[in-house]
N, C-alpha and C positions, 0 to 999 in steps of 0.2 A: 786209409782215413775212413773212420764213419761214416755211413749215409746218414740223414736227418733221422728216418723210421729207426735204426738202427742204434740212434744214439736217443732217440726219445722212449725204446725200449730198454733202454739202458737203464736212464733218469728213473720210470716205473718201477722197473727188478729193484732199483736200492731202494726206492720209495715200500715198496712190497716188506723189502726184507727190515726196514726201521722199522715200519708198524709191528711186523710179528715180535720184533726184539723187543720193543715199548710194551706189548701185550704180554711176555714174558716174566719181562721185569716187575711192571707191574700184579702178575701175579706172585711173584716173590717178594712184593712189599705187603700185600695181604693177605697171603697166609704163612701159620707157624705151624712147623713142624709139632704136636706134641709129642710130652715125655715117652717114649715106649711102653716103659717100667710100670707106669702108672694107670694101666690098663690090668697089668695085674695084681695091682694094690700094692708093688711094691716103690720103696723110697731111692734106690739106689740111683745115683745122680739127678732125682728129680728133685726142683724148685715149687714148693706146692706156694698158694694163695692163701697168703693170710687172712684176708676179708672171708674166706670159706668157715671159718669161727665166729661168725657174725659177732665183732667186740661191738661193744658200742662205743660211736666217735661222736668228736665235736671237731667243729670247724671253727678256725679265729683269723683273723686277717688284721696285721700290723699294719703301720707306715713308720719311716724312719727316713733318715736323714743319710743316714749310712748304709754303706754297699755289704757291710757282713754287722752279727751282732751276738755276742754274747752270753750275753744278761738279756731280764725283761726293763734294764736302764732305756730312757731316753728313745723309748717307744711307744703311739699312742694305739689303744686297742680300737679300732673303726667298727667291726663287725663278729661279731658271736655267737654260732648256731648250735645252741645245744641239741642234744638228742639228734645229730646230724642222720639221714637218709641217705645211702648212696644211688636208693633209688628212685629218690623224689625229687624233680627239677626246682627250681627254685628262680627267682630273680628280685634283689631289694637295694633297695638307694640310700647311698646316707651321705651325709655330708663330713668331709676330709678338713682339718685345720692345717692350713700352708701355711709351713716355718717360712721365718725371713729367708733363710740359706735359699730356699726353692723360690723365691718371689725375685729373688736378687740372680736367677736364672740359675738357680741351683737344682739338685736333681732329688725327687722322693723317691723311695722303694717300697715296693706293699712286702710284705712277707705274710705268707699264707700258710697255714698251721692244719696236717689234721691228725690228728691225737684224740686217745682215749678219753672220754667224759667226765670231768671232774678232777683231770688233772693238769696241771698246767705243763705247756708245751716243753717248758728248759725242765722239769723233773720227768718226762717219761720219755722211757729209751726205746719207745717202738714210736714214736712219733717221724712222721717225714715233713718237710716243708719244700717251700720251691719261694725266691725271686724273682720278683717281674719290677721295672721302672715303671712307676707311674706318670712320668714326664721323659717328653721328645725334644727335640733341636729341628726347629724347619722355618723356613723362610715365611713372613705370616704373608696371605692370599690380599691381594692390592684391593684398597674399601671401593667399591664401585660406587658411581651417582650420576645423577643428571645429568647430561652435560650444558644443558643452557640455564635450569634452575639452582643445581647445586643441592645440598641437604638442606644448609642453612642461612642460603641465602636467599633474601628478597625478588620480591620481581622487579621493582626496579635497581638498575645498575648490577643486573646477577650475573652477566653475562661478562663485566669487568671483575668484581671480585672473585669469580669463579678462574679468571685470568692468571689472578695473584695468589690464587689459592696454588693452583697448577705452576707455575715456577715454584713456589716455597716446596709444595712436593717433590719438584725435577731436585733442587738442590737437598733434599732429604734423601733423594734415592737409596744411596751409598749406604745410609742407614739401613734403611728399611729392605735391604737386599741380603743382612747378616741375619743365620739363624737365631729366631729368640726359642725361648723356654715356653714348651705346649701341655695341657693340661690332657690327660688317655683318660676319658669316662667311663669306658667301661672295662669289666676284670671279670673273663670268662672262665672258669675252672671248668676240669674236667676229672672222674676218678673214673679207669678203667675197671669195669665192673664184672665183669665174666669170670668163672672159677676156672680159669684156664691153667694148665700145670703145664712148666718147661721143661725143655729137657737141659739139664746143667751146662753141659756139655758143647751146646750150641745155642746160645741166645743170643736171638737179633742185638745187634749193636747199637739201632736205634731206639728201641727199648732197656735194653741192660742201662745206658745212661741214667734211664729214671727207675730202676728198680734198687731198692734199701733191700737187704737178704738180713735173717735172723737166724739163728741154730735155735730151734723147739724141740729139744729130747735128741733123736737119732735121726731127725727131719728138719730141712733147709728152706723158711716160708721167706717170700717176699713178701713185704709190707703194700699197703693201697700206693697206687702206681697215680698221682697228684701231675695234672696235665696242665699249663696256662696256654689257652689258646690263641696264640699270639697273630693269628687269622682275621681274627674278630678287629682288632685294632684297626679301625679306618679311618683315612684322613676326615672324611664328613664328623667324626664322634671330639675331632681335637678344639680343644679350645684354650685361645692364647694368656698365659697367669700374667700379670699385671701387679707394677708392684704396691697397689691397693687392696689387690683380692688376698682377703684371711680364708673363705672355706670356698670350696669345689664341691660339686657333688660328683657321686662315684657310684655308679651301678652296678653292683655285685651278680652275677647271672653264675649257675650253675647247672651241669648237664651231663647223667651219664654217659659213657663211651666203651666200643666194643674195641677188642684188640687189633683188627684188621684196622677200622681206621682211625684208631692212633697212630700206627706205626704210617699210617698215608698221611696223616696230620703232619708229623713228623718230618716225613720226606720233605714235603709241600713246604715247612717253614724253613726247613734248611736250604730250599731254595731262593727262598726270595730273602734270606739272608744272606746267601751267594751274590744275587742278584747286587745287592744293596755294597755288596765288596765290588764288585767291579765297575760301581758308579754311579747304579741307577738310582733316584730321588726317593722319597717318600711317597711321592705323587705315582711314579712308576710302579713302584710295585706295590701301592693299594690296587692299582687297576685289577695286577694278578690276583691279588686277595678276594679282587671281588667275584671273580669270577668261580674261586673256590666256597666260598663263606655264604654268596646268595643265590646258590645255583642246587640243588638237588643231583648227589651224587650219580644216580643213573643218568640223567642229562646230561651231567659233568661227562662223564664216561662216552656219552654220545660224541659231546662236542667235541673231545679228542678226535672223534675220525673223521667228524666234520673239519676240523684244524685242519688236521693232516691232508687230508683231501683237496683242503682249500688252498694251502702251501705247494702243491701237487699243480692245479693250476695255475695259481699265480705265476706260477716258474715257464708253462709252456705257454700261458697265454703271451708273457713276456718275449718266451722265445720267438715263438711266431710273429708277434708283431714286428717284433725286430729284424726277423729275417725276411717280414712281404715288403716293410719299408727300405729294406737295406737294398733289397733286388728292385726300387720302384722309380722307374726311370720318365714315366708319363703323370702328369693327373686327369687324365682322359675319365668322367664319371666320378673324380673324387671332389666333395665340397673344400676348397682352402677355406672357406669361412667357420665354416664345421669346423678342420683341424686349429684353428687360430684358436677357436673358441672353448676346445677342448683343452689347448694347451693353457689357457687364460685361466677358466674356471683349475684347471687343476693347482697351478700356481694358488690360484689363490683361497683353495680348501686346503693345501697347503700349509701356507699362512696363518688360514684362521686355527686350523686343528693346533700349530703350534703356538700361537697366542692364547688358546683355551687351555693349554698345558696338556691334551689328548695323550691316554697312554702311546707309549712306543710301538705297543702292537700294532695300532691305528697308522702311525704316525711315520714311519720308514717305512711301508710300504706309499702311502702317497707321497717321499719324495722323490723315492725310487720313480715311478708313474711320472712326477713332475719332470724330471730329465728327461723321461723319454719321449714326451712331450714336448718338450722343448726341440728335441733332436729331429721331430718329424715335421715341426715347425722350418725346421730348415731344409729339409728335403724335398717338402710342399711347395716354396717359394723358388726352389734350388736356388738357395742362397751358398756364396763361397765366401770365406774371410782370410781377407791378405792381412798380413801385420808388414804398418811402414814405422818400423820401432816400435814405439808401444801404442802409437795407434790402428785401432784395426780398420779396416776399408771393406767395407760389403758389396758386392756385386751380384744381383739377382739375373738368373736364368731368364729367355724367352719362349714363349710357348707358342703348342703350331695351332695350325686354324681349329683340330678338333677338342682343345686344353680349350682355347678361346670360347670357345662353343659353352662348354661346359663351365667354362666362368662366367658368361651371360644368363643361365641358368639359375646359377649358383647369388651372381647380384639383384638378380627379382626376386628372389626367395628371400632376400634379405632386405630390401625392400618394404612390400608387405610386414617383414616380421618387424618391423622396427617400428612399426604403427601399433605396437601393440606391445611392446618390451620394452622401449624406454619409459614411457610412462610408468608402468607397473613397477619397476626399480625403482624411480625419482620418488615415487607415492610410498613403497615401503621405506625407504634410507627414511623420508622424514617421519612417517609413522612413527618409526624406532625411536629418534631421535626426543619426538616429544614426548613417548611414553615408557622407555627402556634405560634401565641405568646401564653403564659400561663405566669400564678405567678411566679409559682415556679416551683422547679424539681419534688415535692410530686404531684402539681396538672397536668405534662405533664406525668406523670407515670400514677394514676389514669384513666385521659382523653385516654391513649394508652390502659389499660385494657378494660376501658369499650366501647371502638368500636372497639373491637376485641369481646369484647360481643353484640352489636347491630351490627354491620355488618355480624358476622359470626356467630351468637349463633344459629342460626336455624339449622347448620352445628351438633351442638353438641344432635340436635334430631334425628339426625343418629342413634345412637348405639342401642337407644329403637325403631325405626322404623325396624332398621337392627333384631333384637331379637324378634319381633311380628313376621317378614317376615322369622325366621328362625323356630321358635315355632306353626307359623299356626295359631295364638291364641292371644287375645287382653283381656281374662278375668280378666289377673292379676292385670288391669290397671284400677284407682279408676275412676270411670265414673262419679261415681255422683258430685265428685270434678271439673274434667274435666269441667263436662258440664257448671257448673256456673259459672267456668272460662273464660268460651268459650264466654258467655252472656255478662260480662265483657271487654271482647276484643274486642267485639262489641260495647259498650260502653263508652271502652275507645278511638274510633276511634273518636266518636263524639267531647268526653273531649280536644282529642288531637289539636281542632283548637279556645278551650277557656282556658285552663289554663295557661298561660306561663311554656313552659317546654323546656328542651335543645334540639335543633331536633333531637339528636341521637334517645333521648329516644322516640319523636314524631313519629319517622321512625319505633321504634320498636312494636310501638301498631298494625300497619297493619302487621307485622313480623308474632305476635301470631297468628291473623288470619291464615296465609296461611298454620302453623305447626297444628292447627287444625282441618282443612279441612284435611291434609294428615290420620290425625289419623283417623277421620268419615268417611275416607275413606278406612281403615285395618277395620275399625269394620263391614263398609258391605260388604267387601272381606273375614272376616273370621270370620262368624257371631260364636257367644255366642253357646255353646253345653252344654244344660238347665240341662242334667242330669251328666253332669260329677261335680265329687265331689271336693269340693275347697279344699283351705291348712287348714282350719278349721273343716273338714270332714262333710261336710252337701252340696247338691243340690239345687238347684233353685227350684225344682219337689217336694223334701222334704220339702221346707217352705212352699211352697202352699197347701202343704197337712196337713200340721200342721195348717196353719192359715185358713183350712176349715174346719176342726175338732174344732176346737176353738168353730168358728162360729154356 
């Protein structure tokens, strides 16, 4: 069987070997082989670039009704760029007439045209186009408001009608929980612009989809390579069509692109097309969007090994913790108020990530955290549960005189803290209340827990700071957990300004820091004494001398 070192060398080595593979691979998503051939001016099996002929183009952008189209029937023209630029950025707004068909949750399609200047799109045979929908299906975001004023109600009796407001919505739910019809504002195109030549023979797959080929004489060009950057598409840009609304407006943004990251563009959407096959929301994977679309590729590139790194810990900080509690037979020096408090707050950031609809990134690792909290909740009290049928019956452990010791401790320190923590909760929950809109009453109750847990939760590291500074002593405390937590918190400082998250909990990643630093700071005030024997009756002096005897 594995020793722990042994198997946490293990975890590493595949950790080691994913990264180089990722780092691999992705170098084989951005770079292409070129043609050989074409080095020595010759044609044979090369793909040359037809934009290398500088034709001149126009750019047109339809809407329609229909998923494929013919003719220029029963199409309206939105936008027109003569004398098009492939290398001039651009961004303009016009406003879109929505057919009944698209107002009655029907769907529109833009079709985007770029063709030679002067001739229309169905008469010229070097012309490429590309389909994008300009409308989504998603569940619309619940109107938030008052909850004692309301929008539109009075001050007097607001607090009754606000009542009957709130049933007539419970019994609408049903409704308002089906996808309706969303309006996409904006439409980012992309023309890869480089004179890059393939080699025939071997063209990325992710690219060959969007290349049109010609025969020119005894030479084989692709046509301009029309990219919709389906990245760009953010839940924040949707807005819900109503079937009053005749015109939308539409942001047309244009932008050249090199070949490496298209083909990364590429990759990137066809995952979070995956994504979206195996369940995840709209809401889910904008988060990944966002993380590609408003982050700067070198940083992007960063935060890959910061990910990775962080996944790296997360795993052993997990482990360890699991395996100091799993062996933890005393709470001699451990706060139970602290662990209660841990396991509470975590529950209930919990809760709130998932009433705020928080990506999944966020969001299974705290409920992952939330179990294991709960589990240490019960090992702290050494609580047992009998089942007599389907009721369970709880019986709590008793502690010896030096637990006792440490739980008198541990209720001064909470004591004191409670002269100065209830209040500050009671005072924000109503702050909130009078000046903050929310859903509902569930989600301003919530939102009132959990910044009572990020504004003041460092508070409730008191009682185990208080219990170190009365004990002299920091041994009792899982370090190896700690630390990879600690690496984490670091980590997660960085996360904190690329994932979308609610600021409380943004605020709370620099929090863990500071409660960190306190503790690195008891352990070199009250270093480790190597030969005193733990609650497991063995020495630091006694394993070294066993594992040199070994040796």
């Amino acid at each position: 069987m594995l020793s722990r070192s042994s198997f946490t060398s293990l975890v590493v080595g595949v950790f080691a070997v994913y990264v180089a593979h990722t780092c691999w691979v992705m170098y084989g998503i951005v770079y292409t082989r070129p043609c050989p051939a074409a080095a020595d001016g010759g044609a044979g099996g090369c793909v040359w670039p037809y934009l290398a002929r500088r034709p001149k183009l126009q750019l047109s952008v339809y809407t329609t009704t229909r998923s494929s189209i013919g003719a220029e029937s029963n199409i309206d023209l939105v936008l027109n760029v003569e004398d098009f630029d492939i290398e001039t950025k651009f961004e303009r707004t016009v406003n879109v007439s929505v057919p009944k068909k698209t107002r009655n949750n029907g769907t529109l399609y833009a079709y985007i045209f770029l063709h030679h200047a002067g001739i229309l799109p169905w008469h010229d045979g070097k012309q490429v186009h590309i389909v994008s929908p300009l409308t989504t299906y998603m569940i619309p975001k619940p109107e938030e408001i008052n909850l004692l004023t309301g929008e539109s109600a009075t001050q007097v009796g607001c607090i009754f009608i606000l009542f009957l407001k709130q049933i007539e919505a419970e019994k609408q739910s049903n409704a308002l929980d089906e996808p309706v019809s969303h309006w996409r504002s904006r439409l980012t195109l992309n023309v890869m612009v480089e004179d890059f030549v393939f080699d025939g023979s071997s063209l990325p797959a992710d690219v060959h989809r969007y290349m049109k080929m010609v025969q020119l004489g005894k030479t084989v060009h692709y046509l301009p390579i029309l990219f919709i950057d389906q990245l760009s598409n953010r839940v924040k840009d949707l807005m819900v069509i109503n079937r009053s609304t005749t015109e939308l407006p539409l942001t047309v943004s244009y932008d050249k692109i090199s070949l490496g990251k298209l083909r990364f563009w590429i990759h990137m959407q066809d995952a979070v097309y995956s994504l979206q096959q195996f369940g995840f929301s709209e809401k889910d994977t904008d988060e990944v969007k966002g993380i590609f679309v408003d982050t700067n590729l070198y940083f992007l590139a960063l935060t890959f090994f910061v990910a990775a790194f962080h996944l790296l810990f997360d795993f052993l900080a997990f482990k360890n913790d699991i395996s100091f509690w799993k062996k933890k037979r005393s709470m001699i020096g451990m706060s139970t108020k602290a662990v209660l408090w841990r396991c509470f707050s975590t529950v209930v950031i919990f809760l709130f990530l998932l009433d705020e609809q928080t990506s999944l990134l966020v969001l299974i690792p705290a409920g992952i955290g939330a179990v294991i909290e709960l589990w240490k909740v019960k090992k702290a009290l050494k609580m047992t549960i009998k089942w007599q049928g389907l009721r369970p019956k709880f019986q709590f452990g008793t502690y010896n005189d030096s637990e006792k010791k440490t739980e008198e401790y541990d209720a001064q320190a909470m004591k004191y803290l409670s002269y100065l923590l209830y209040p500050l909760c009671i005072g924000g929950a109503g702050y909130s209340l009078l000046n903050v809109k929310y859903k509902s009453w569930y989600s301003w109750l919530i939102n009132s827990f959990v910044n009572g847990v990020y504004a003041f939760g460092f508070l409730f590291m008191l009682p185990q700071l208080f219990v170190n500074y009365k004990m002299k002593s920091v041994a009792h405390l899982p370090w190896k957990a700690f630390t990879y937590k600690a690496f984490n918190t670091f980590i997660d400082d960085i996360f904190a300004f690329i994932i979308t998250m609610p600021t409380s909990h943004r605020l709370a990643c620099f929090r863990d820091d500071v409660v960190f630093l306190v503790y690195l700071y008891q352990r070199w005030l009250y270093p480790v004494d190597k030969s005193r024997v733990n609650e497991y009756g063995e020495s630091y002096e006694e394993k070294s001398k066993k594992k040199a005897h070994r040796e």
